[in-house]
C-alpha positions as CSV (number, residue, x, y, z in Angstrom):
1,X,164.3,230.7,184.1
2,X,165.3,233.8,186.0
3,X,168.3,235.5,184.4
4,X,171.7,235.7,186.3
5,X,172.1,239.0,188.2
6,X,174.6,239.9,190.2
7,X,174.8,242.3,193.1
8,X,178.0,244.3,192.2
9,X,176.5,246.3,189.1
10,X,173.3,247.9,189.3
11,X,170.4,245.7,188.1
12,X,168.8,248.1,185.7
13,X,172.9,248.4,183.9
14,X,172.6,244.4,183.9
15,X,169.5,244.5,182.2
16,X,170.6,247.1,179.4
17,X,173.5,244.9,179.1
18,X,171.9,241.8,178.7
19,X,169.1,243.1,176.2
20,X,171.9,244.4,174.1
21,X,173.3,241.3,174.2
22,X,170.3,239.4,172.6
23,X,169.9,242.0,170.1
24,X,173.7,242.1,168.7
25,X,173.6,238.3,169.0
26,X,170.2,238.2,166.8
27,X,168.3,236.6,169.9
28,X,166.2,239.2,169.1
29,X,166.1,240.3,165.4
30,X,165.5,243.5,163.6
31,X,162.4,245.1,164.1
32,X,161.1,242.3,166.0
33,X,158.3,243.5,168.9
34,X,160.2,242.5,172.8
35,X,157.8,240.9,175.0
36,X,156.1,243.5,177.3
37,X,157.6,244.8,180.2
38,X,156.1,242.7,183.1
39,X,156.8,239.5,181.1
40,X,160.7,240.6,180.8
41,X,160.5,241.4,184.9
42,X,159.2,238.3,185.9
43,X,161.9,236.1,183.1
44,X,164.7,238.4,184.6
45,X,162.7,237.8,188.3
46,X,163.2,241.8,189.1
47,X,160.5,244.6,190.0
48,X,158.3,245.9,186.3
49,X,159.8,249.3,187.6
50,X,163.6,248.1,187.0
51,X,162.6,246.7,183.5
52,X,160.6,250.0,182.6
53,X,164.3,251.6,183.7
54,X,166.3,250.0,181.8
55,X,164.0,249.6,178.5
56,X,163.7,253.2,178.9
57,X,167.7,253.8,178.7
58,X,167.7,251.5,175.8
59,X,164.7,253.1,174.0
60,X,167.4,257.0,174.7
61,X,170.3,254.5,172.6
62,X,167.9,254.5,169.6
63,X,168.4,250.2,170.2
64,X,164.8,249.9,171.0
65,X,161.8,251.9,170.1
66,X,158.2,252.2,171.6
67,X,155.2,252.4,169.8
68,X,152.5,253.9,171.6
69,X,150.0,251.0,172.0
70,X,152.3,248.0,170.0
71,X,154.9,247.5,172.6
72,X,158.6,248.1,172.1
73,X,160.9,247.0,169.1
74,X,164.1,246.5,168.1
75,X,165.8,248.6,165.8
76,X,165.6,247.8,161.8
77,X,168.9,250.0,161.9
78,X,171.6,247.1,161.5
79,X,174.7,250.4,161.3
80,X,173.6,250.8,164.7
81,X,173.0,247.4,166.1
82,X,176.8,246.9,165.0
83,X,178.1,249.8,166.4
84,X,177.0,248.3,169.5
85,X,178.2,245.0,169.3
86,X,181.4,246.8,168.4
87,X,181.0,248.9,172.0
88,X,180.4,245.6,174.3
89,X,183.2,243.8,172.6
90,X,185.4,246.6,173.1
91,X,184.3,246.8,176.8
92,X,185.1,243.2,177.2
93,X,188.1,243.8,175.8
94,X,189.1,246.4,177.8
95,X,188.3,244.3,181.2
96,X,190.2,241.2,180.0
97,X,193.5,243.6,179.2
98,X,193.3,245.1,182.7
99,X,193.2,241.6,183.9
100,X,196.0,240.8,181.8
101,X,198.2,243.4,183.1
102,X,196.6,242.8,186.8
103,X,198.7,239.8,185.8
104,X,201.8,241.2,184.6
105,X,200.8,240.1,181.6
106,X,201.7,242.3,178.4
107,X,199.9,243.1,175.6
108,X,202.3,241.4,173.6
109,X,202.3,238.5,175.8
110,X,198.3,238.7,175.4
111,X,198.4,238.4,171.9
112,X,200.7,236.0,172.0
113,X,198.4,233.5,174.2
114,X,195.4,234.2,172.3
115,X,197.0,233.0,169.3
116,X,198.3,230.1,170.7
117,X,194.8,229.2,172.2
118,X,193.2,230.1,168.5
119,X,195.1,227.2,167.4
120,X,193.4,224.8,169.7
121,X,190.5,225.4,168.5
């Protein structure tokens, strides 16, 4: 099934996106091998050269590492692999506030209905 992509981000930012995703979610674990390039292009249905992209920009975080003829795995560095859950929570955060005072919401007003919607739960 082809992942869900959309056209107002850049595929390859998508990609690194969703690949951190599985590895702070522990879809992928610690120092597990990914699958190879061309098998990740044609799940996400993009071009091998988009993949090799954004593995690449992942492989600069220190998330994923290459060995030379093994393949690419994920880090055994659990410090880091929470420091970036910590980053794309934060950056979801951040959207939702903006929302919320696209709204004329305040952050008070935020808490507030979070809160309220935690006890629903």
């Amino acid at each position: 099934m082809a992942w869900e992509l959309n056209s107002g981000q850049p595929i390859y930012a998508q990609i690194i996106e969703r690949v951190m995703i599985d590895i702070v979610s522990g879809r992928y674990a610690p120092g597990e091998k990914l699958p190879s390039v061309r098998e990740l292009a044609s799940t996400a249905a993009v071009n091998p050269n988009t993949m090799q992209k954004a593995l690449s920009a992942l492989e600069q975080s220190g998330l994923v590492s290459s060995h030379r003829t093994s393949g690419r795995f994920i880090t055994e560095d659990s410090t880091m692999i929470q420091k970036a859950k910590k980053d794309l929570a934060t950056a979801q955060i951040v959207l939702f506030m903006e929302k919320m005072k696209q709204l004329g919401i305040t952050k008070e007003e935020t808490i507030q209905l979070i809160l309220e919607k935690g006890d629903e739960s």
